[in-house]
C-alpha positions as a printed Julia matrix, in Angstrom:
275×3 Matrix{Float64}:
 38.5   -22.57  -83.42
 39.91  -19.76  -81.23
 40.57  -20.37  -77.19
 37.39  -19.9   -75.31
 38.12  -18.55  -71.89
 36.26  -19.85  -68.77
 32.44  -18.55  -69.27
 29.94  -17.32  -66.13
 28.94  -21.09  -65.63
 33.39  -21.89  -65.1
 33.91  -19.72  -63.2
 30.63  -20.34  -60.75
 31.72  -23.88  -60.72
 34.95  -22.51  -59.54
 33.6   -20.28  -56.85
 31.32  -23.35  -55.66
 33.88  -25.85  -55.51
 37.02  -23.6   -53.37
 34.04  -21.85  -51.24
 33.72  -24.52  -48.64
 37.5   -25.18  -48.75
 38.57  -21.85  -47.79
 36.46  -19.92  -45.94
 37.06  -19.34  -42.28
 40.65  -20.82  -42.64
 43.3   -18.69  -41.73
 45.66  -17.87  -44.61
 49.25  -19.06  -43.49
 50.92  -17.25  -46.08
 51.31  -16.19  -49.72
 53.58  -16.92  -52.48
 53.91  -14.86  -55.69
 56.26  -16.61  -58.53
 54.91  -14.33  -61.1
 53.45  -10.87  -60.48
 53.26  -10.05  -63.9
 50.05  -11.23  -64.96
 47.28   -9.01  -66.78
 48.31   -5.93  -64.24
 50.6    -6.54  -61.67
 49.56   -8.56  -58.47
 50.01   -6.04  -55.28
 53.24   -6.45  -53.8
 51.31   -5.67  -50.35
 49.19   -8.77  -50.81
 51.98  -10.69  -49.19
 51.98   -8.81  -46.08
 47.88   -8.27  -45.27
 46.62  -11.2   -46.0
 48.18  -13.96  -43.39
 46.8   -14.14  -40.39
 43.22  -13.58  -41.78
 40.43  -15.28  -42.95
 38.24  -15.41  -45.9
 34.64  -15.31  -44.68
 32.61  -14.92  -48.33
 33.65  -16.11  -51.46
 31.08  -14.46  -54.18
 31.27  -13.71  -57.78
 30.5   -10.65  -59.77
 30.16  -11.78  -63.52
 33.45  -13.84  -64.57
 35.42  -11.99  -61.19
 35.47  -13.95  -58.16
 35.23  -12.12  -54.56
 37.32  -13.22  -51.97
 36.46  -11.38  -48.89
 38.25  -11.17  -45.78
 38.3    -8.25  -42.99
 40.81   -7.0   -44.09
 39.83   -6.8   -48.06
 39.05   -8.16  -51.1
 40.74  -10.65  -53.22
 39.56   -9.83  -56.49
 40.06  -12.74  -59.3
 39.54  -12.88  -63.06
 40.26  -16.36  -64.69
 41.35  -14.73  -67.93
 41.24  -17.13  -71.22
 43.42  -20.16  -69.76
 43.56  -19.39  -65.88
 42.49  -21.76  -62.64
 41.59  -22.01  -59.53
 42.77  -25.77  -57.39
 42.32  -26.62  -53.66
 45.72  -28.88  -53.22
 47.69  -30.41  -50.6
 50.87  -28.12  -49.59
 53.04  -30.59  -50.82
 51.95  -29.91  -54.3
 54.84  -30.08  -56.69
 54.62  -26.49  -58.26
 54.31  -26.46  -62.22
 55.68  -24.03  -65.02
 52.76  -21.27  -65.03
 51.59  -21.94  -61.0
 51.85  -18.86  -60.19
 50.32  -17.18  -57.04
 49.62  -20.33  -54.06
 47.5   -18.96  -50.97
 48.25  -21.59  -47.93
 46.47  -22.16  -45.38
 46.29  -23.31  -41.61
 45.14  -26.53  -42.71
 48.31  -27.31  -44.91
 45.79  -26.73  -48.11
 46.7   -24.48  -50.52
 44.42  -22.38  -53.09
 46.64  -22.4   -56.01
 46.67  -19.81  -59.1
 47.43  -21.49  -62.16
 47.51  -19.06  -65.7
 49.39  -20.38  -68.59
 48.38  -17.19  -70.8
 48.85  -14.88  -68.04
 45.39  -13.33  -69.06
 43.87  -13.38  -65.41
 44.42  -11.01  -62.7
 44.82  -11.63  -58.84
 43.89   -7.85  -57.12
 43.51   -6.66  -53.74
 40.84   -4.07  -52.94
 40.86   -2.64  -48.99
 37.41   -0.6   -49.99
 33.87   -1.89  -50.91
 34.56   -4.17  -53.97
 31.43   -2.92  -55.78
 33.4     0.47  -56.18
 36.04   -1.06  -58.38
 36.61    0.26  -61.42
 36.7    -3.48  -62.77
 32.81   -3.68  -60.91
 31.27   -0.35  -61.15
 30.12   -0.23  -64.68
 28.92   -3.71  -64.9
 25.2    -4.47  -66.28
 23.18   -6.72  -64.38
 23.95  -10.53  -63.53
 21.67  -12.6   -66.04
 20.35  -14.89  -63.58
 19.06  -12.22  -61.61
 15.3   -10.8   -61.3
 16.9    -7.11  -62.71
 17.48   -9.37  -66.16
 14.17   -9.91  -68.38
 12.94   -9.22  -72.13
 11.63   -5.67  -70.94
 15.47   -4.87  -69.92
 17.13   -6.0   -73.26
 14.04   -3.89  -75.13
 14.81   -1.12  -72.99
 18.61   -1.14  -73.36
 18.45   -2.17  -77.08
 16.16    0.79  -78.72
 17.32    2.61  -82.11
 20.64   -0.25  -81.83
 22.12   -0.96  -84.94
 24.91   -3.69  -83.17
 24.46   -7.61  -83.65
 22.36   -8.87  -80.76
 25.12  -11.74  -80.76
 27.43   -8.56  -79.7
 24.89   -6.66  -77.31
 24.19   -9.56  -74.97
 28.11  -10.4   -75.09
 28.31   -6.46  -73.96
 29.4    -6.46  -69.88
 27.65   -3.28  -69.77
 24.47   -4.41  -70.98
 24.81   -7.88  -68.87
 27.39   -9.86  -67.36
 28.59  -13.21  -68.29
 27.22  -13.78  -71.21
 30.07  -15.35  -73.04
 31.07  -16.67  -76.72
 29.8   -20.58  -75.75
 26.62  -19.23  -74.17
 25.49  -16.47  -76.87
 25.7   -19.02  -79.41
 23.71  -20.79  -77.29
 20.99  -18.65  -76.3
 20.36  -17.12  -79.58
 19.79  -20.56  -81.17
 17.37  -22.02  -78.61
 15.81  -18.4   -79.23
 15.39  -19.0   -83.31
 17.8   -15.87  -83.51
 19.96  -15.04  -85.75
 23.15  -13.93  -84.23
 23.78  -10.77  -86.86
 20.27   -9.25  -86.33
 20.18   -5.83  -85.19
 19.07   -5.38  -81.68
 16.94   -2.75  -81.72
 14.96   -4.62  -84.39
 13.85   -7.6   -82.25
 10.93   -7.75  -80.69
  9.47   -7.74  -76.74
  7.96  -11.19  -77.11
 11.7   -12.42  -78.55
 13.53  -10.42  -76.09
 11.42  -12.31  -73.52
 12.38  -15.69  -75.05
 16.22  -15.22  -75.14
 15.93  -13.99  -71.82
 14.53  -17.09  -70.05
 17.01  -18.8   -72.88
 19.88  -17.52  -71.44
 18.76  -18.43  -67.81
 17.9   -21.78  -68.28
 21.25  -22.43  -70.57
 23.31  -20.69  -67.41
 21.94  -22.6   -65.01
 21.85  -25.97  -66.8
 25.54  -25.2   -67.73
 26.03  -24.55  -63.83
 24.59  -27.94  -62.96
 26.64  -29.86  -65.14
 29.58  -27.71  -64.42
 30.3   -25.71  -67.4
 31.77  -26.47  -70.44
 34.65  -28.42  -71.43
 37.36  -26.18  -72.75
 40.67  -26.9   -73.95
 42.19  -25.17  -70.95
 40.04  -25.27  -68.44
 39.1   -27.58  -65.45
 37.02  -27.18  -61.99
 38.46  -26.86  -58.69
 39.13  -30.3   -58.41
 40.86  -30.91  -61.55
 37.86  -32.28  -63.44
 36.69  -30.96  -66.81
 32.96  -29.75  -67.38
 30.43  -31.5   -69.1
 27.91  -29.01  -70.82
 29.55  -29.43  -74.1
 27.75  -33.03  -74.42
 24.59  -30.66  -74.84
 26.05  -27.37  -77.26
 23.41  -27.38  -80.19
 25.68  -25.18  -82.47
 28.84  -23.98  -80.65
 32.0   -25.94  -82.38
 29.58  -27.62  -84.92
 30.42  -25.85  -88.08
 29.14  -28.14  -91.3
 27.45  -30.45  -88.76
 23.91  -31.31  -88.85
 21.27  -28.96  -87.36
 20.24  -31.73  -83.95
 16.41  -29.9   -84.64
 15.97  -29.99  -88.37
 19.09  -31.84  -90.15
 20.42  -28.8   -91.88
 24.3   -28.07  -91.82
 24.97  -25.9   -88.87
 27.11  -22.35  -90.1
 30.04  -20.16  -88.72
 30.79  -16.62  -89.19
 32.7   -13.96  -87.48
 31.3   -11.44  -85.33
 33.34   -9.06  -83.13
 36.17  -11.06  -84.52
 34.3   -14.03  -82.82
 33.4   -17.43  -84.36
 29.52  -17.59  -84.51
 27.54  -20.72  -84.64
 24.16  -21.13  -86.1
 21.72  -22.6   -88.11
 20.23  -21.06  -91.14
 17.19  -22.47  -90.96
 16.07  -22.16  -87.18
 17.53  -18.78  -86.62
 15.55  -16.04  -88.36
């Protein structure tokens, strides 16, 4: 099975659990070991950040927001990156990478073994970067509902697997989750979009809320890379239905469960609840 990278419900878990850790503590200083991650990290960060204070961490689909006054941290997990709150005495591994510390001798540390992620700093509105501005809407917000994807999806010829996995369309709605969603949906992941109905869009709408936020509660999904803030992995995978299951039984109706590729993704699903 191929890497999955930290999903919407990863990297809210990660923007939960450094939130109350960070904000309103002045940042000490900054170390970079390795700049070169998916584009380079600014060499000004160094230089503008001590001395100020992070007073809103928020997230944007898989990028976290750090906000200060005097910009934006602006972080993307990649496939294998992390986010820990540690003490400063931290012994500092091979692919540790970028450590904020802090007045409190804490450090947020950066930690990207792929080098997939990105560690940015924005000085304007963050909703004006070009990594924000073309975003579709967050799926756990009132904007996303079966008359949207109807809307968005007419005369669409593309998988629906591949349209709700589309940023554009909406955010966050990655590999693990898609799977997911389409199956609690009766789905099946290589339907066209523009050929599924209002009443279904309406279903794998509230699907795809209910999986988030379950996934949220029980902080995300255990991945082969990836652990929360503190180090701990996620437990949703004690409830994926079809995700990872290829040739095991169906948990609804005791067929095999099927994988395919789509978008040069592996897709999960079961034959026989997924129309």
């Amino acid at each position: 099975m191929e890497i999955s990278m930290p999903e919407l419900p990863e990297v809210e878990t990660t923007r939960s659990g450094i939130a109350h850790h960070i904000i309103n503590q002045p940042v000490r200083s900054v170390t970079v070991r390795q700049s070169r991650l998916r584009w380079q990290v600014p060499r000004s960060l160094k230089q503008e950040l001590p001395g100020h204070f992070f007073h809103a961490v928020t997230r944007r689909g898989k990028y976290l927001l750090l906000s200060s006054d005097a910009g934006t941290l602006l972080i993307h997990l990649g496939m294998s990156g992390s986010l820990r709150i540690l003490p400063g005495t931290s012994p500092v591994r091979k692919h540790d990478h970028i450590d904020l510390q802090f007045e409190s001798g804490s450090i947020l540390r950066f930690t990207d073994p792929r080098r997939f992620g990105c560690m940015l700093w924005f000085k304007s509105d963050p909703m004006n970067h070009p990594l924000l501005t073309d975003l579709g809407p967050e799926p756990l917000s009132m904007d996303f509902d079966g008359h949207y994807l109807k809307a968005r999806s007419r005369h669409k010829k593309q998988a629906i697997k591949n349209f709700i996995m589309d940023s554009k369309v909406v955010v966050g709605v990655g590999n693990i989750y898609a799977n997911e969603a389409l199956f609690a949906s009766g789905i099946r992941p290589g339907k066209a979009a523009g050929r599924i109905t209002l009443a279904r869009y309406q279903l794998l709408a509230e699907k795809i809320k209910a999986i988030l936020h379950q996934a949220i509660k029980l902080g995300g999904t255990t991945l082969r890379d990836f652990t929360d803030s503190d180090g701990q992995p996620g437990y949703f995978s004690q409830s994926l239905m079809v995700y990872g299951r290829d040739r095991q039984l169906c948990r609804v109706c005791n067929q095999p469960i099927r994988v395919s590729r789509l978008g040069q993704r592996s897709t999960f699903y079961c034959p026989h609840c997924q129309a």
